[in-house]
MARBA-3410 file (N, C-alpha, C, O; in Angstrom, 1 decimal):
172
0.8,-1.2,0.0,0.0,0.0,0.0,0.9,1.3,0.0,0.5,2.2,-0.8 ~ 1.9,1.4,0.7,2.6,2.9,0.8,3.5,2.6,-0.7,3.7,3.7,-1.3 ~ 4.1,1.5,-1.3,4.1,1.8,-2.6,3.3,2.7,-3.5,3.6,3.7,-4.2 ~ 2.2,2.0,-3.3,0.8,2.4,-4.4,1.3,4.3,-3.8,1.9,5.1,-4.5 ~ 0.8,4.4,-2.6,0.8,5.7,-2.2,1.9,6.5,-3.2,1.7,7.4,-4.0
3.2,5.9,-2.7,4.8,6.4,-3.5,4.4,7.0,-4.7,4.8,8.2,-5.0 ~ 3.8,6.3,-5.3,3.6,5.9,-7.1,2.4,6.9,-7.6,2.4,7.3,-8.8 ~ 1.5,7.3,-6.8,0.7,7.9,-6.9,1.0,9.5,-7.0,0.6,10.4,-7.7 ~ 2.0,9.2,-5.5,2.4,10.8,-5.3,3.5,11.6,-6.3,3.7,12.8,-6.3 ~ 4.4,10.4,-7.2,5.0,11.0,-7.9,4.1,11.1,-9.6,4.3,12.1,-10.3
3.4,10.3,-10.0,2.4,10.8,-10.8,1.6,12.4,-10.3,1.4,13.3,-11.1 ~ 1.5,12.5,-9.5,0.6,13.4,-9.1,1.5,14.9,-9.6,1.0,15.8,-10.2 ~ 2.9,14.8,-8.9,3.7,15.8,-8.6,3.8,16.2,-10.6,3.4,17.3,-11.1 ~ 4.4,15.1,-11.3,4.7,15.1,-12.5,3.3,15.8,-13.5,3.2,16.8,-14.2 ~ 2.8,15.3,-13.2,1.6,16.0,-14.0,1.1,17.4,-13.7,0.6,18.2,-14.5
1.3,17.7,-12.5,1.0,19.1,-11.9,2.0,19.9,-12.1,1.6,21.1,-12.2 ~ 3.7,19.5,-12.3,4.2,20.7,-12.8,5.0,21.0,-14.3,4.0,20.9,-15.1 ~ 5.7,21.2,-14.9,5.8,21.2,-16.4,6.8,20.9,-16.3,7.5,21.3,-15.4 ~ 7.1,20.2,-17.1,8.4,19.2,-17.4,9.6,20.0,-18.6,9.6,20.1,-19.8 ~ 10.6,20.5,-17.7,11.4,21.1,-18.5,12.4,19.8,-19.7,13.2,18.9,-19.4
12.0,20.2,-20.5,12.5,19.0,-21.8,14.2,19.5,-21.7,15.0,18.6,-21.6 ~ 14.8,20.6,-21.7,16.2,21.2,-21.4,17.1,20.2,-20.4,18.3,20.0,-20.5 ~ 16.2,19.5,-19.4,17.1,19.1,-18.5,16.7,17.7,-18.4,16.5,17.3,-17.3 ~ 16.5,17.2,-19.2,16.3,15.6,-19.6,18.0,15.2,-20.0,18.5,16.1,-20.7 ~ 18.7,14.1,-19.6,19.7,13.3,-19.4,19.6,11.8,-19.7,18.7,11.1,-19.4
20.5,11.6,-20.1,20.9,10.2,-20.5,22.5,10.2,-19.8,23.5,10.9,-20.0 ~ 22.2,9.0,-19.1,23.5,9.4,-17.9,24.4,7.6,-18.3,24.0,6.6,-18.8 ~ 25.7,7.9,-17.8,26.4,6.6,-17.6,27.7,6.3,-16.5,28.6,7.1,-16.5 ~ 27.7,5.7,-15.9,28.7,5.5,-14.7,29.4,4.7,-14.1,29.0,3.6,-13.8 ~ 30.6,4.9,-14.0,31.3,3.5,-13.3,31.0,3.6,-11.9,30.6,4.7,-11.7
31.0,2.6,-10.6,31.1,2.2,-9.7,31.7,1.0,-8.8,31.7,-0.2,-9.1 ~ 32.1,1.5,-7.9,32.8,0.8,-7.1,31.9,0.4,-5.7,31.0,1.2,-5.7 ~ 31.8,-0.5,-4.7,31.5,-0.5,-3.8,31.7,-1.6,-2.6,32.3,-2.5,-3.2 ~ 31.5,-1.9,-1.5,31.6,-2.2,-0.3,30.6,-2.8,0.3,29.7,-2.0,0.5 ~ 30.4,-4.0,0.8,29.4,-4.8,1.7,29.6,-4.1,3.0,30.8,-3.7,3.1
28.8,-3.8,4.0,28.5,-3.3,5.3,28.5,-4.4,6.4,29.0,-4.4,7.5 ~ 27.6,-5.3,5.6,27.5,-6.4,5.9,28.8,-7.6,6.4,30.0,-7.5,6.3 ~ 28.1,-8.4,7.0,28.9,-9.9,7.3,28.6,-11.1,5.9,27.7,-12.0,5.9 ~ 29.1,-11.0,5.4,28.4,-12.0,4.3,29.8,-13.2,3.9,30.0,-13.9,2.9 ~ 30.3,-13.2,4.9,31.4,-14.4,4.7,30.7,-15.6,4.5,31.0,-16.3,3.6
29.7,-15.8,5.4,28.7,-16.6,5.0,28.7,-17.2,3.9,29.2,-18.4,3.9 ~ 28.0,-16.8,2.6,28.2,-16.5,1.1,30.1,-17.0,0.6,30.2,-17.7,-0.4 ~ 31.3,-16.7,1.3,32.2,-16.7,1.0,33.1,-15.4,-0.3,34.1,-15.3,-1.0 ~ 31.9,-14.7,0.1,32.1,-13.5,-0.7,32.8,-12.3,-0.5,32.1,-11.6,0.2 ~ 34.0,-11.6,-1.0,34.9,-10.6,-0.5,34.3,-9.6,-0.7,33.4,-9.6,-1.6
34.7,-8.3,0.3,33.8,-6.9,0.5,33.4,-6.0,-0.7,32.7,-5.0,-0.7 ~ 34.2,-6.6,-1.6,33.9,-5.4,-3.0,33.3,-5.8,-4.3,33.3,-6.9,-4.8 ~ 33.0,-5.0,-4.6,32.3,-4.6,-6.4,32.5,-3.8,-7.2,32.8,-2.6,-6.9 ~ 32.3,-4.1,-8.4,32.8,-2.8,-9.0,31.3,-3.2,-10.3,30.8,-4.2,-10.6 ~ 31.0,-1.7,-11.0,30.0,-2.3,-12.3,29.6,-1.0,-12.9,30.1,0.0,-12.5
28.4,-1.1,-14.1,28.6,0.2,-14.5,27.2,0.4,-14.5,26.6,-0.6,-14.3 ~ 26.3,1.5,-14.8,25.1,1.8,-14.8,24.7,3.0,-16.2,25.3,3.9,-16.8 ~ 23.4,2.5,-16.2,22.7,4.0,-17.4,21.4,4.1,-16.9,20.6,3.3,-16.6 ~ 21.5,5.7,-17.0,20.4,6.0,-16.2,19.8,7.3,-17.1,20.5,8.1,-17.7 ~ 18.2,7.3,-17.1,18.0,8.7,-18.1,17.3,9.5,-16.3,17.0,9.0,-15.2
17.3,10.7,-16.6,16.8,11.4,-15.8,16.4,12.4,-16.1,17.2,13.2,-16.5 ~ 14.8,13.0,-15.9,13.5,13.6,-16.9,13.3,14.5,-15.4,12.8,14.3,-14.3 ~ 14.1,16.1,-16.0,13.8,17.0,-15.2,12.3,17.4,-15.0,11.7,17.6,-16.0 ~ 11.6,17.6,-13.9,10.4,17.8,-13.9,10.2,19.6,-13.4,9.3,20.4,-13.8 ~ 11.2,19.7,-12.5,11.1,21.4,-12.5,12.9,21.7,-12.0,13.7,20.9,-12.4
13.2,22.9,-11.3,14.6,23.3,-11.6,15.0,22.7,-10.4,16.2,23.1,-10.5 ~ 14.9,22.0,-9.3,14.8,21.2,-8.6,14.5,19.9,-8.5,14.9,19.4,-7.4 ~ 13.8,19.1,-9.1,13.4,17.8,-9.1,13.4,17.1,-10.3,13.0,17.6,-11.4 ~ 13.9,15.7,-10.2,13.8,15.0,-11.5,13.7,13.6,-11.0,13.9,13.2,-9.9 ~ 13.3,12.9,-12.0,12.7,11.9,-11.9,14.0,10.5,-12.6,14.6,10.6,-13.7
14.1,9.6,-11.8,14.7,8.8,-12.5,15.1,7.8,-12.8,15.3,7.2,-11.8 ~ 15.3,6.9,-14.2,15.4,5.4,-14.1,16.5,4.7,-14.7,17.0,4.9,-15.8 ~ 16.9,3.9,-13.7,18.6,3.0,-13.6,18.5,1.6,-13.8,17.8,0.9,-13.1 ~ 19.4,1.1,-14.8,20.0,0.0,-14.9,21.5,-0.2,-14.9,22.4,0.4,-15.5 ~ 21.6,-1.3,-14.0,23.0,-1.6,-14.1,23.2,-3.6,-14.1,22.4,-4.5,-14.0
24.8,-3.4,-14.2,25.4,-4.5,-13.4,26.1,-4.6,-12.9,27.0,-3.9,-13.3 ~ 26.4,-5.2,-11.9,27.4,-4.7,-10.7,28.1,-6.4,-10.5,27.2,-7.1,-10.3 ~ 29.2,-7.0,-10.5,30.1,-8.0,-10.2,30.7,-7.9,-8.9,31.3,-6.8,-8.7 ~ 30.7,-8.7,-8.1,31.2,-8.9,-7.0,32.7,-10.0,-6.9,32.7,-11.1,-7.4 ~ 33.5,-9.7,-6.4,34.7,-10.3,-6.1,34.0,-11.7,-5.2,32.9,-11.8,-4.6
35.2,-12.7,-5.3,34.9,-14.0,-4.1,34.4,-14.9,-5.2,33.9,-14.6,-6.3 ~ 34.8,-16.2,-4.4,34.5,-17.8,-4.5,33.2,-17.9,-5.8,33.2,-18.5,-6.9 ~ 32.2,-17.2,-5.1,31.1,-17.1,-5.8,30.9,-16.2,-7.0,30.3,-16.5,-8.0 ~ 31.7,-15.0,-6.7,31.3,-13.7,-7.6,29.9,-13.6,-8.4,29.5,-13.6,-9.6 ~ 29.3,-13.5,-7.2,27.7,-13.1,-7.5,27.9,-11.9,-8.9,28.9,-11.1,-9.0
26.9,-12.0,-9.7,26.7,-10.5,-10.9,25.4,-10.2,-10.6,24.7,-11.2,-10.3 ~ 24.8,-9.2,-10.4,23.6,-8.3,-9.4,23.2,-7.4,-10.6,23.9,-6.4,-10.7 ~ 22.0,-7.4,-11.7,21.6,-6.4,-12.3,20.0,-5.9,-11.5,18.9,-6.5,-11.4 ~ 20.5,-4.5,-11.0,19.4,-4.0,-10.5,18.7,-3.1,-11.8,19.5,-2.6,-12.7 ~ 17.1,-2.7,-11.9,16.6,-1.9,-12.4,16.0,-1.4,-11.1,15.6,-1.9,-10.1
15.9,0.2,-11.7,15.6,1.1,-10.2,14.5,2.3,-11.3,14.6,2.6,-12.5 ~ 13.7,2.7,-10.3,13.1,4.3,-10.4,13.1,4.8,-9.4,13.0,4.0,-8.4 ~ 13.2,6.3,-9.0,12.9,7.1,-8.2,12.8,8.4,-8.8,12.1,8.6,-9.8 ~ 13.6,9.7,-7.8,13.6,10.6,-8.1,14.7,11.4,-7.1,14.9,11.1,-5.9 ~ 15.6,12.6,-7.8,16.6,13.2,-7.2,15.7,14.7,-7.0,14.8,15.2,-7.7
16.5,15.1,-5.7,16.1,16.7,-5.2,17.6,17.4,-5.3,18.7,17.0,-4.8 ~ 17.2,18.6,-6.1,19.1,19.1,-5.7,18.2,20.7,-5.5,17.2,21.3,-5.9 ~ 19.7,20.8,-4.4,19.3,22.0,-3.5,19.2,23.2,-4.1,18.3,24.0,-3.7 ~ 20.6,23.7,-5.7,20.4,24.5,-5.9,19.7,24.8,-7.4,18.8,25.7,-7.6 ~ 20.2,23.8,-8.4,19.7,23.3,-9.8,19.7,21.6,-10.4,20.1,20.8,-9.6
19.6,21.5,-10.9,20.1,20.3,-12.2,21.2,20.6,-12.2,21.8,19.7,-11.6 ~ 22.0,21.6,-12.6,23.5,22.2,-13.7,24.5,21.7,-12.4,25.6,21.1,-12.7 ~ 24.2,21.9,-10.8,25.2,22.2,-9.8,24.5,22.2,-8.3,23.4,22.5,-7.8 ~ 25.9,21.8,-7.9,25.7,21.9,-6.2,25.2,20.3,-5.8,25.2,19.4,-6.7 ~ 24.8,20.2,-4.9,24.3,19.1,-4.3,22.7,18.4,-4.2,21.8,18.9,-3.6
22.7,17.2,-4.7,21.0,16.6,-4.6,20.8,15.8,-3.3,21.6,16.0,-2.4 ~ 19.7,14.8,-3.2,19.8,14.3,-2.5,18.5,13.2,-3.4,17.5,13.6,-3.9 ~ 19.0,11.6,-3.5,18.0,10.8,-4.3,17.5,9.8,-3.6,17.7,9.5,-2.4 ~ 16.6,9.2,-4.5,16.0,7.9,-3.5,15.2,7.2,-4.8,14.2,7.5,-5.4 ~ 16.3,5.6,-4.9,15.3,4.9,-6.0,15.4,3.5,-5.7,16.4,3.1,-5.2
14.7,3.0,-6.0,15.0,1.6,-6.0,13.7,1.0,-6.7,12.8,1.6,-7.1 ~ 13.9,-0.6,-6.6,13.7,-1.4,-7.6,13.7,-3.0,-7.6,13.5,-3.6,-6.6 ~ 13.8,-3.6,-8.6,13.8,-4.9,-8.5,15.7,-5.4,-8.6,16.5,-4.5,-8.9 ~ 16.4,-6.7,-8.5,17.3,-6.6,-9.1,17.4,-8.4,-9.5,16.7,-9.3,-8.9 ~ 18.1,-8.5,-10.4,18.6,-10.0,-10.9,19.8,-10.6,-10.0,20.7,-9.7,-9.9
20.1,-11.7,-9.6,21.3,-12.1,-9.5,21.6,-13.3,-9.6,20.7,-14.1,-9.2 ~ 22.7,-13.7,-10.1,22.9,-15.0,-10.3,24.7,-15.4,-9.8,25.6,-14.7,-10.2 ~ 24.8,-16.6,-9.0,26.4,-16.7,-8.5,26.2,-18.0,-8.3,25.2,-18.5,-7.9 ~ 27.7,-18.5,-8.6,28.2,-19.9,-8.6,28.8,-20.3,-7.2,29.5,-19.6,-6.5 ~ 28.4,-21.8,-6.8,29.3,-22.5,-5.5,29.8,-24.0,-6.0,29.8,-24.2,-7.2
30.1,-24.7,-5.3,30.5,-25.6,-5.4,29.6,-26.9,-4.3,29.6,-26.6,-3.1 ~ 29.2,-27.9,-4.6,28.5,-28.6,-3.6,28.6,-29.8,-4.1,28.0,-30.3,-5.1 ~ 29.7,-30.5,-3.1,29.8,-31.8,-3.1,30.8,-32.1,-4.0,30.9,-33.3,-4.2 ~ 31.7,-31.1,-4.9,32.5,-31.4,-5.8,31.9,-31.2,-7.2,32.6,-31.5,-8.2 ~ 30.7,-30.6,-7.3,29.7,-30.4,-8.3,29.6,-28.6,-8.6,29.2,-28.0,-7.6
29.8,-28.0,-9.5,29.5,-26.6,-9.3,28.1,-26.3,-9.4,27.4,-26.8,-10.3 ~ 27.7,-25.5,-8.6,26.3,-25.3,-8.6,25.9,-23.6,-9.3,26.7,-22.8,-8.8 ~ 25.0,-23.0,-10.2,24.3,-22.0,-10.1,22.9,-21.5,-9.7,21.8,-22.0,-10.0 ~ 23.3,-20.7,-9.2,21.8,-20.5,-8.5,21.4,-18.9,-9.1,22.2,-18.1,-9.6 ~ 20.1,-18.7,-9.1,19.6,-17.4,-9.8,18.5,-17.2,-8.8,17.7,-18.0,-8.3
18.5,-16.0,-8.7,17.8,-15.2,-7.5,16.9,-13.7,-7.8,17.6,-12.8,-8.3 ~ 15.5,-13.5,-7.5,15.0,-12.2,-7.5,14.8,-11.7,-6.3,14.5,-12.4,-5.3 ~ 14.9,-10.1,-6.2,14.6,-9.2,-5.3,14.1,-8.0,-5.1,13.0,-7.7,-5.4 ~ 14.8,-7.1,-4.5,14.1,-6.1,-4.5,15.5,-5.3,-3.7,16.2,-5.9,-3.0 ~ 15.7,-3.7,-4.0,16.7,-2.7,-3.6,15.9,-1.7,-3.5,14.7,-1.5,-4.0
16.9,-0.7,-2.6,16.6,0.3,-2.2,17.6,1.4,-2.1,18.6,0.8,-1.9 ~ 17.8,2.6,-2.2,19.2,3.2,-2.6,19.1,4.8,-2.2,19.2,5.5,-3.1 ~ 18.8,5.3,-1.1,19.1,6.5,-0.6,20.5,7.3,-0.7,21.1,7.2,0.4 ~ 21.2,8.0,-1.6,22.1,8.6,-2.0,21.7,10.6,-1.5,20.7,11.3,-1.3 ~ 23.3,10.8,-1.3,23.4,12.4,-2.3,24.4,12.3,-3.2,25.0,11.2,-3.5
24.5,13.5,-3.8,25.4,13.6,-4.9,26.0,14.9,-4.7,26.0,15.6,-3.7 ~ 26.6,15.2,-6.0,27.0,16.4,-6.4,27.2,16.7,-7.9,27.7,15.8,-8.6 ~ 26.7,17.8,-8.4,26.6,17.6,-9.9,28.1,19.1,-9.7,27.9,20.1,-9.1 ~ 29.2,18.8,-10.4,30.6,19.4,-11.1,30.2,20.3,-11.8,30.6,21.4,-11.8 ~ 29.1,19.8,-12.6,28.8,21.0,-14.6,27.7,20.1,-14.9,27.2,19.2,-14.3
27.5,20.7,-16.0,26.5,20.1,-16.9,26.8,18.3,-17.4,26.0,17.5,-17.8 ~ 27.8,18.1,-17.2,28.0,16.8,-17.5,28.6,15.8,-16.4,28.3,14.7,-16.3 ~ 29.6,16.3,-15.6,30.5,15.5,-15.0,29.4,15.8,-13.0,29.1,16.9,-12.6 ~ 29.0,14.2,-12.2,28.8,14.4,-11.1,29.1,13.1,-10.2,29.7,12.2,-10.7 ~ 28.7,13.1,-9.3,29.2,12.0,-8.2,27.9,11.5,-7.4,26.9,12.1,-7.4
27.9,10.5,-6.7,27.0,10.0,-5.8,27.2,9.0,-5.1,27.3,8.0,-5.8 ~ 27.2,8.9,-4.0,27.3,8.3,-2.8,25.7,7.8,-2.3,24.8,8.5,-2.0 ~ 25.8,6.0,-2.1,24.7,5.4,-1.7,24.8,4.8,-0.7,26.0,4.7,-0.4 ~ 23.9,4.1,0.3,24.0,2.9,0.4,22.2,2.2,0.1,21.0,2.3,0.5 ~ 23.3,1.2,-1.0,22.3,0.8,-1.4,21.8,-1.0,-0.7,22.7,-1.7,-0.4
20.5,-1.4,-0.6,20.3,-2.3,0.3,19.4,-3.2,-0.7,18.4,-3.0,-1.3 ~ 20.0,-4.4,-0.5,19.3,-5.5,-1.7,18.8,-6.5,-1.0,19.5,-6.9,0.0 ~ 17.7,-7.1,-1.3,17.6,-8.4,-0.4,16.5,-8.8,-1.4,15.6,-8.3,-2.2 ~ 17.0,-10.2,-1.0,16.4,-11.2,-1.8,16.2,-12.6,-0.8,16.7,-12.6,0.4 ~ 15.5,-13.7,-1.5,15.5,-15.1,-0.5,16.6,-15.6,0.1,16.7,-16.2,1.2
17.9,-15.1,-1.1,19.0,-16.2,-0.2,19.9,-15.2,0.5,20.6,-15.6,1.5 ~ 19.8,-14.0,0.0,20.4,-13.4,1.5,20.1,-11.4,1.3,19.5,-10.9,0.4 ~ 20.9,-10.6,2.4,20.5,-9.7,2.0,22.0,-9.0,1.7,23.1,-9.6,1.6 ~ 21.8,-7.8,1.7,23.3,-6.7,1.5,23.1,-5.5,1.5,22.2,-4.7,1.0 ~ 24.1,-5.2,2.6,23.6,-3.1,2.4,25.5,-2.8,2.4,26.5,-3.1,3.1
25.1,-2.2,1.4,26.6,-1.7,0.6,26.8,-0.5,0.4,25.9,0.0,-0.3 ~ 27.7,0.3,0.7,28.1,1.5,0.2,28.9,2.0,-1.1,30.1,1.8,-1.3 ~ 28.2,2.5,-1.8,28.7,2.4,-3.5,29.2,4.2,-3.9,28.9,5.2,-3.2 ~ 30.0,4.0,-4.9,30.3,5.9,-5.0,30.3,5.0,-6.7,30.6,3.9,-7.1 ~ 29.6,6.4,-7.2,29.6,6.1,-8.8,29.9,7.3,-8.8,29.7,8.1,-7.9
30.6,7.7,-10.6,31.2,8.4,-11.5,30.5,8.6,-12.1,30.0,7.5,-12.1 ~ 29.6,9.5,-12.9,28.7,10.0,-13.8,28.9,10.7,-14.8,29.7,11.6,-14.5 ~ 28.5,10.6,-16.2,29.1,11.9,-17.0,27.6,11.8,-17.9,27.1,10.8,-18.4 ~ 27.1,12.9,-17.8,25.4,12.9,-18.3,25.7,13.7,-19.6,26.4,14.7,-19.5 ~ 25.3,13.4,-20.8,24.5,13.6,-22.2,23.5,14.3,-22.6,22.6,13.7,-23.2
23.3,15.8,-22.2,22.0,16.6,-21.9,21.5,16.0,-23.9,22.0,15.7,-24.9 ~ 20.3,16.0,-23.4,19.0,15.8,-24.6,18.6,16.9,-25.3,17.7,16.8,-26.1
END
């Protein structure tokens, strides 16, 4: 239900105010990041690295709306590969162009990672669901930064990770 609500409230906001077409983006990024977590468990080492594309559909000179795919590879035994799709939306304090936002999106994600059992290698494939409260900083019109921790969980286990991505956005 507070999804539905979510979902409702950002239809609502979009339709009510006018969508500056100027600050529509097609974005791309490298990332690195860090488990928080204990996940030795798994046999899995603390880091990742992967890349993402994201468009992001300014809705006023403060707010924009946005949707992420990536893949992200994890180091270890298993080296889980994790493709999340996300929507949300970023707030920046001073514009689009600069200074600092603050976002929030999340989504479904894919994963799939290898073990060994019994001398047999095994693969297993997994769905879920993330979540990804960031700020950023946009440099210029093209070059910005962002800092998450983003939180994935699924049946076989969960993860809350601290990720920093590189961005260089493609105005429309």
């Amino acid at each position: 239900m507070k999804i539905k609500n979510l979902l409702f409230g950002i239809a609502v906001l979009a339709l009510s105010t006018q969508v500056d077409a100027q600050s529509s983006k097609v974005q791309v990024g490298a990332l690195v990041g860090t488990d928080l977590l204990d996940i030795e468990r798994f046999d899995v080492d603390y880091l990742s690295y992967g890349f993402a594309g994201s468009y992001e559909l300014g809705i006023s000179s403060k707010f924009a709306l946005v949707g992420d795919i990536g893949v992200k590879f994890w180091q270890g035994s298993r080296k889980p590969t994790m493709i999340p799709v996300q929507v949300g939306g970023r707030y920046f304090l001073q514009s689009q162009d600069k200074g600092v936002y603050a976002g929030l999106i999340g989504g479904i994600n894919y994963t799939r990672y290898k073990y060994t059992s019994r001398g047999d290698e095994v693969v297993n494939e997994d769905q879920g669901y993330n979540l990804t409260p960031s700020v950023g900083y946009v440099f210029g019109k093209h070059l910005s930064t962002d800092l998450g921790v983003q939180y994935f969980r699924s049946f076989d286990f969960d993860i809350v990770e601290l990720q920093l991505k590189a961005i260089y956005s493609f105005n429309l």
